[in-house]
MIFI-561020 format. One record per residue (C-alpha): x, y, z; residue in three letters; residue number from 1. Coordinates in steps of 0.02 Angstrom, whole numbers. Each point is the difference from the previous one (the first is absolute). Layout:
REM MIFI-561020
((X,Y,Z),ALA,NUM) ...
This chain:
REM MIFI-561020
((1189,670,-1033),UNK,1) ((-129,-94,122),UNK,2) ((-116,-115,-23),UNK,3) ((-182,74,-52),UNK,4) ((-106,-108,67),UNK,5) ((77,15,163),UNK,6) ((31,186,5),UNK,7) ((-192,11,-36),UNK,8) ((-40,-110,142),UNK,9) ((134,80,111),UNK,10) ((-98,202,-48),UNK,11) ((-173,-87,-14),UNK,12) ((-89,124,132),UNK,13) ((-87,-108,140),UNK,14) ((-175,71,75),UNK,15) ((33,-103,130),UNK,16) ((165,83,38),UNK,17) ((-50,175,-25),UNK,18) ((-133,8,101),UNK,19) ((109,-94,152),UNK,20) ((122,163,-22),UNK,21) ((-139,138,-17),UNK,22) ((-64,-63,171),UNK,23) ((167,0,69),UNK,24) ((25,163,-65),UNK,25) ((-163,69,66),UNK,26) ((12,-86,161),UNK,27) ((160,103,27),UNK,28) ((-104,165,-38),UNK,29) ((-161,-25,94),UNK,30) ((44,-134,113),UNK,31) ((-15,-202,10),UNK,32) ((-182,1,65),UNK,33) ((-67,119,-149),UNK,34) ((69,-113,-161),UNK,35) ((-101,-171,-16),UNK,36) ((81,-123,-126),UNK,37) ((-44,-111,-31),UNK,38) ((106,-56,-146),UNK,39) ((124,-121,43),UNK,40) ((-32,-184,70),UNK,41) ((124,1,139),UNK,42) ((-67,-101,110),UNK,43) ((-30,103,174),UNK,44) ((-12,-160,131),UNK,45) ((156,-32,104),UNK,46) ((110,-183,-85),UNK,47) ((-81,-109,145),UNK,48) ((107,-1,160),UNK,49) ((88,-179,-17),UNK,50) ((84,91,-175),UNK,51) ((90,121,99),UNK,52) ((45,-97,158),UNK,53) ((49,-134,-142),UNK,54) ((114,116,-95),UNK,55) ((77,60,189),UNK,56) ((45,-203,28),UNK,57) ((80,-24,-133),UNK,58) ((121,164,-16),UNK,59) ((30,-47,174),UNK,60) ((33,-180,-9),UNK,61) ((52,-52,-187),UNK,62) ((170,25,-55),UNK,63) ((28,165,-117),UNK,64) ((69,-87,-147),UNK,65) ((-143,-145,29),UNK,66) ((-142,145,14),UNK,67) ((60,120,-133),UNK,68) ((92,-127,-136),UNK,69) ((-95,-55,-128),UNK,70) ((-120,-150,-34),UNK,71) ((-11,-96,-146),UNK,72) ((-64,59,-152),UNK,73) ((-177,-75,38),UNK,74) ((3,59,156),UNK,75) ((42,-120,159),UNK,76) ((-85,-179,0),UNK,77) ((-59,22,190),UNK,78) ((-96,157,-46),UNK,79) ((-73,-79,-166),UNK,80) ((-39,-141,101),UNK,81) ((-98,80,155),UNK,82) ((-96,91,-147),UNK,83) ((-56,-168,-70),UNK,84) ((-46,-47,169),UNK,85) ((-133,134,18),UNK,86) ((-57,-21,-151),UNK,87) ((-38,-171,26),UNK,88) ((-87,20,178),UNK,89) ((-114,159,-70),UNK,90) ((-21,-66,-196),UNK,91) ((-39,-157,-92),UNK,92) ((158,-27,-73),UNK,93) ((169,-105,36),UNK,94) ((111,163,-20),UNK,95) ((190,-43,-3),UNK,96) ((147,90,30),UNK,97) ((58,-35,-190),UNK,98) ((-147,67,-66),UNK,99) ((46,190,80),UNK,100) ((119,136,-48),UNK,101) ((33,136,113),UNK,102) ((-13,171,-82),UNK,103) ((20,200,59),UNK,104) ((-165,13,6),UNK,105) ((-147,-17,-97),UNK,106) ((33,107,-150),UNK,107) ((172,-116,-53),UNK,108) ((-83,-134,36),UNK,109) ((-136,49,-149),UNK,110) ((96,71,-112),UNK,111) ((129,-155,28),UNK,112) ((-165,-93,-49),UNK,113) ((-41,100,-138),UNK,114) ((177,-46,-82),UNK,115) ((3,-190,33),UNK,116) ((-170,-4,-81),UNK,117) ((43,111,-168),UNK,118) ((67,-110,-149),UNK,119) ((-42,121,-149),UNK,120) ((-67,163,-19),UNK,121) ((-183,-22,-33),UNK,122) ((-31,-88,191),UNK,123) ((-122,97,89),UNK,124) ((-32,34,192),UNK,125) ((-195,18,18),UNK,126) ((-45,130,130),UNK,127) ((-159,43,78),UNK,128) ((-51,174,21),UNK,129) ((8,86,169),UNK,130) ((205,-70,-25),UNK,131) ((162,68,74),UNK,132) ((65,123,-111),UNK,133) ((189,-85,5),UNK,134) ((-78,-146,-68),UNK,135) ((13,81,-179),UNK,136) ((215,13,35),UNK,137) ((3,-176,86),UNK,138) ((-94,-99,-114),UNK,139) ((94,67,-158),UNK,140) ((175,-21,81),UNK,141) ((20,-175,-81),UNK,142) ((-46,86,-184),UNK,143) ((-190,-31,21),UNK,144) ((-131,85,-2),UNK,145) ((-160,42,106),UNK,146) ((-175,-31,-53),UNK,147) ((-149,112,111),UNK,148) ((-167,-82,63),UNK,149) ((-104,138,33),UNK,150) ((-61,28,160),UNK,151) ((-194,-75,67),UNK,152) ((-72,128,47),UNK,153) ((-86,17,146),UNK,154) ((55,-137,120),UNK,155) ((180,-16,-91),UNK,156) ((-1,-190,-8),UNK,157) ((47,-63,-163),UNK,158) ((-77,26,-167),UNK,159) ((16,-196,-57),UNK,160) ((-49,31,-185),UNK,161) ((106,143,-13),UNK,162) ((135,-131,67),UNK,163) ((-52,-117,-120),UNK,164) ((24,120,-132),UNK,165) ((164,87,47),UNK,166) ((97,-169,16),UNK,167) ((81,-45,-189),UNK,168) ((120,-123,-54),UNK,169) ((153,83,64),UNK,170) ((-63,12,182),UNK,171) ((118,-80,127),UNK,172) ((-93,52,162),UNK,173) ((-137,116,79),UNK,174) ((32,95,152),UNK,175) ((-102,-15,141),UNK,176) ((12,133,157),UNK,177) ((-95,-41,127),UNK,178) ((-54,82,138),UNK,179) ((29,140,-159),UNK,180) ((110,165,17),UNK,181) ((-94,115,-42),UNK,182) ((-169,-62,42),UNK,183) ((26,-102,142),UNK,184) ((-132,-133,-72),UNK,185) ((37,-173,45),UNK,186) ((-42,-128,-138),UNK,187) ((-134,-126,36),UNK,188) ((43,-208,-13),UNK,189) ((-134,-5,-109),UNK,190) ((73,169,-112),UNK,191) ((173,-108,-11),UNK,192) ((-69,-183,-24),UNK,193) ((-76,98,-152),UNK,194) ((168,75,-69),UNK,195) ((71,-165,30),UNK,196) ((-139,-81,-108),UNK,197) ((42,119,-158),UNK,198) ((185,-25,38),UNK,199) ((6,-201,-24),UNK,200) ((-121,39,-152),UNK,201) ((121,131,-83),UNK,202) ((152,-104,41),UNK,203) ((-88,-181,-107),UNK,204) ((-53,133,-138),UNK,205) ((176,87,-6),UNK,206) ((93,-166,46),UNK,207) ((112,95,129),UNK,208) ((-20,33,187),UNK,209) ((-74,149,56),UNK,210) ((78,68,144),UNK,211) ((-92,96,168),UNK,212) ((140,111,70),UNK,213) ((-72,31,186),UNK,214) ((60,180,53),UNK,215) ((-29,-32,196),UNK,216) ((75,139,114),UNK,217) ((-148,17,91),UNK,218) ((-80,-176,19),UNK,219) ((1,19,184),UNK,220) ((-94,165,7),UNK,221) ((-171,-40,3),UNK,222) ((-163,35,108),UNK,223) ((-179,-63,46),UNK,224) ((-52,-173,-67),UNK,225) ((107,32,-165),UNK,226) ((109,-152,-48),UNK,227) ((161,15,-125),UNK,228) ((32,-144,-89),UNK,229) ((163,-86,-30),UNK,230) ((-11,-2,-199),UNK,231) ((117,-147,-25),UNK,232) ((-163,-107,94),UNK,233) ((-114,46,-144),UNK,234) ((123,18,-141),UNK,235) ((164,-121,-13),UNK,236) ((85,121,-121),UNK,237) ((10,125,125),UNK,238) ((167,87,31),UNK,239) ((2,119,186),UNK,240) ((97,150,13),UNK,241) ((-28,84,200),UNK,242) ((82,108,117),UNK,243) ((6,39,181),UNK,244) ((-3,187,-40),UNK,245) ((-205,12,57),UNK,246) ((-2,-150,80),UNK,247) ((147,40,161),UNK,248) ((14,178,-71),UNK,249) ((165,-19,-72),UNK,250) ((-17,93,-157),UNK,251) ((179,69,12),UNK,252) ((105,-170,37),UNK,253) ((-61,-64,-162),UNK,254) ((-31,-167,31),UNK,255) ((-114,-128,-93),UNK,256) ((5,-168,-110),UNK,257) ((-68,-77,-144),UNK,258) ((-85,-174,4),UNK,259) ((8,-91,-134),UNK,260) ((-109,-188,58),UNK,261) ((63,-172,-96),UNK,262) ((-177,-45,-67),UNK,263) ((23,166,-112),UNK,264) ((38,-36,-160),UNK,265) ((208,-19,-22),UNK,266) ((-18,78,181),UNK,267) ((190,-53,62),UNK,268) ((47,102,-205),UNK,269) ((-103,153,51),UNK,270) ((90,-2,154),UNK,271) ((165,8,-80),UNK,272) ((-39,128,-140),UNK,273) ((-75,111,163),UNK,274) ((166,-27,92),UNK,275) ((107,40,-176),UNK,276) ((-118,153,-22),UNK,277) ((4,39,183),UNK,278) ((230,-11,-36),UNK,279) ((-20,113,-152),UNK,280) ((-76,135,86),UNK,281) ((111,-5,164),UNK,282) ((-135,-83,130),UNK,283) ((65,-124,72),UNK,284) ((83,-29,162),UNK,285) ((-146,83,82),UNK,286) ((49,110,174),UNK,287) ((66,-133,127),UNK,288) ((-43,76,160),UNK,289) ((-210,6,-76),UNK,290) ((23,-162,-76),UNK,291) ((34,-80,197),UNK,292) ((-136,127,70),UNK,293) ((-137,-66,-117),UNK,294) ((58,-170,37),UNK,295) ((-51,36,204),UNK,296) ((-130,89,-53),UNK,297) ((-85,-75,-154),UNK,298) ((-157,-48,115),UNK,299) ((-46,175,72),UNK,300) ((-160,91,-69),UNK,301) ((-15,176,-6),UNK,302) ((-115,95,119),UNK,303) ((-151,65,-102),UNK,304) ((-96,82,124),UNK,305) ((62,196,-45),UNK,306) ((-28,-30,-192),UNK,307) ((-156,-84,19),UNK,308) ((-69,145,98),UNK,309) ((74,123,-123),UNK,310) ((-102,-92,-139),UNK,311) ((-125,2,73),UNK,312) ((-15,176,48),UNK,313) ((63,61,-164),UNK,314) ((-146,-110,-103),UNK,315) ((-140,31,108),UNK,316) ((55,201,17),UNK,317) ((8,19,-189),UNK,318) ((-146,-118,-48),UNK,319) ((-107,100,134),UNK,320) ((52,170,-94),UNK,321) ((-55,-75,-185),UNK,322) ((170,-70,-42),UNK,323) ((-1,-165,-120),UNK,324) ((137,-109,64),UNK,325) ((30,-196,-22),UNK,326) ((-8,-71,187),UNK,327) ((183,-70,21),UNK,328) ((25,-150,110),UNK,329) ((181,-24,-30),UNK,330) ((168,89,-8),UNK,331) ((-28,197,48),UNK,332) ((-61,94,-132),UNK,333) ((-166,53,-45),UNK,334) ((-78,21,-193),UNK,335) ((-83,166,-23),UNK,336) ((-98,69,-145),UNK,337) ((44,180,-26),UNK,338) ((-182,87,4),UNK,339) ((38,100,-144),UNK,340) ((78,-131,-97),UNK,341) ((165,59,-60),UNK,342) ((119,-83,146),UNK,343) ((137,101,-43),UNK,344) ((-102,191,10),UNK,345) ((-56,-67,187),UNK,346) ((169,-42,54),UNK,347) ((58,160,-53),UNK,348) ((-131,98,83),UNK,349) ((15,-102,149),UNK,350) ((168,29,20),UNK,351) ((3,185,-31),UNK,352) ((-149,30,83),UNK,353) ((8,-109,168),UNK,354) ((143,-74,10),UNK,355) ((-66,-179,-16),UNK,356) ((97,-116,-123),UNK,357) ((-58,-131,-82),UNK,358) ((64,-84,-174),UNK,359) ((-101,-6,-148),UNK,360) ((-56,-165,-75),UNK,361) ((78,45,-161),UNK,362) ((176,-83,30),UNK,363) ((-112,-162,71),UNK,364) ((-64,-15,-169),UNK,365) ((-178,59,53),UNK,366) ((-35,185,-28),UNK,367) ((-132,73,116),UNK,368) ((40,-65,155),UNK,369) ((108,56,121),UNK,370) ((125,-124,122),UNK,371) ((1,31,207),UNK,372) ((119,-67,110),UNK,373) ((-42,-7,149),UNK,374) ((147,-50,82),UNK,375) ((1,165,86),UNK,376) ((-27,72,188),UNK,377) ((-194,-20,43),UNK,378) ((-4,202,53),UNK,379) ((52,22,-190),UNK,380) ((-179,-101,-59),UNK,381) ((-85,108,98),UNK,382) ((81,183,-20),UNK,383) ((-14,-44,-180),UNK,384) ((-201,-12,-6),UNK,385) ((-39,168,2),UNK,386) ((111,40,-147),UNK,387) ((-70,-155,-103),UNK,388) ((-188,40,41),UNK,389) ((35,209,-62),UNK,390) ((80,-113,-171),UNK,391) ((-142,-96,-36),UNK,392) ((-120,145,52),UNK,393) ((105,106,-146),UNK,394) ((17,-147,-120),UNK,395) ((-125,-112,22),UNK,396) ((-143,96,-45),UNK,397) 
């Protein structure tokens, strides 16, 4: 006997995933240069060099058992605290080391959120459409459920009135991604001053906070004159969950925090539900030796100069062919509409017939688009033009 709903989610296939291994698999057959996937966001950018000359000091210098023992469960104060520290010289806000808990990353750290905030089984998690697909396992680990805001179509801001409508009684918190995975859309002040608006409304007419859970992995990744805004500035009830994975291109030491600020309502008892939650499912004690790199390190921005270029060339390439894509000015991915419509027929024939992977829109909650990420070797851009401009010459017509 096993549990179903976690044998379902442990067989659940993942597009994601597949196509990852089919280009693996292909890349084996016909070589590296001929596959171009670009499936997975793994971000391609060297961790800046002060990461790795960091991590070389301390192995060096620290004592074993002081490097590799553990930290408290909440990670260690000095870490927590130089994190407050940067968030006070770069935000408005008096960040404190009490008002942080360390996590392995940024998926714990929501799904430790998720928990703290579920008190019966009617709460709801409102999403907006283009979302993570895990989002529908992460918000529902507390007993929960997840409510969909459909997407607004074209410029993938949000749809306010659909907001307005989606949020009921049992809400305990929207999600807001932004710059967004998959569309790489960065939400205006002005779009979040307005969900903050219908938040404080919905929380006097439903006589209960409203929570915004801020999913912020890739805060830091963003290009031209476009600004990301520190949510808890425009809304107090905001609760940030972030990662260093995009930012220093650490995806695989799992490393990240929530933030949970005093002026949100019973802040310093969400904080303690998150780090009960965060106990239950076995995150806590985050890695030590990443915990004292990030503490070095927690003012180092990531180089954007090779993604920038690959958005670039991949938006201006496939708008210049006839593509419809949503210009992204943050994180790496980029929001095509599949020219015949069905998202998951033009993956399919991408794949089989030029090797070029790309994810449908489906699993994002917004059929009929298709998610880039472009977190890949420039020559791989622009190898891959000639096979997108024979698709959209075959199925665009």
């Amino acid at each position: 006997m096993v549990n179903e709903k976690y044998y379902g989610y442990g067989t659940a296939p993942s597009i994601i995933r597949e196509l990852f291994a089919y280009g693996l698999e292909q890349a084996k057959k016909l070589g590296r240069d001929k596959v171009y996937d670009y499936s997975l966001g793994n971000p391609s950018i060297p961790a800046p060099k002060k990461v790795n000359a960091t991590i070389k000091k301390l192995v060096d210098e620290e004592s074993s058992i002081l490097l590799h023992g553990y930290s408290m469960a909440q990670g260690f104060e000095s870490t927590r605290e130089a994190i407050a520290a940067n968030l006070r010289k770069r935000f408005n806000t008096n960040a404190k080391a009490s008002e942080l808990f360390m996590t392995c990353g940024c998926a714990p750290a929501l799904v430790s959120v998720a928990c703290a905030l579920t008190t019966k089984p009617d709460d709801n998690f409102v999403v907006i459409a283009p979302y993570f697909p895990e989002y529908n396992v992460f918000f529902k680990a507390g007993g929960g459920k997840v409510r969909r805001v459909d997407p607004d179509i074209p410029d993938f801001q949000i749809n306010l009135e659909a907001l307005e409508a989606t949020i009921n009684h049992d809400t305990v918190a929207v999600v807001i991604n932004s710059p967004n995975n998959p569309s790489g859309v960065v939400y205006t002040k002005e779009t979040l001053e307005k969900i903050a608006a219908v938040l404080k409304r919905k929380a006097v007419k439903y006589e209960h906070p409203i929570y915004i859970i801020a999913d912020e992995p890739y805060r830091e990744l963003v290009y031209g004159d476009a600004v990301v805004t520190f949510i808890p500035e425009v809304y107090d009830d905001t609760i940030v969950c972030y990662s260093w994975s995009k930012s220093l291109s650490l995806p695989g030491e799992r490393i990240g925090y929530v933030y949970v600020p005093e002026k949100c309502h019973n802040g310093k008892g969400v904080l303690s539900a998150v780090a009960g939650a965060a106990r239950e499912i076995g995150s806590v004690c985050p890695p030590t030796l990443i915990q004292r790199v990030v503490e070095e390190c927690v003012d180092c921005m990531p180089d954007l100069v090779a993604y920038d270029e690959n958005r670039n060339d991949l938006y201006n390439g496939l708008t210049e062919m006839g593509y419809e894509c949503a210009k992204p000015d943050g994180a790496f991915y980029l929001f095509m509409k599949a020219p015949n419509g069905d998202d998951m027929a033009f993956s399919e024939a991408a794949k089989l017939e030029e090797n070029i992977l790309i994810v449908p829109g489906t699993g994002f909650g917004c059929p009929g688009y298709l998610r880039l990420a472009y977190c890949v070797a420039n020559e791989t851009i622009k190898n891959s033009m000639p096979g997108f401009k024979r698709l959209i010459e075959k199925y665009g017509k």
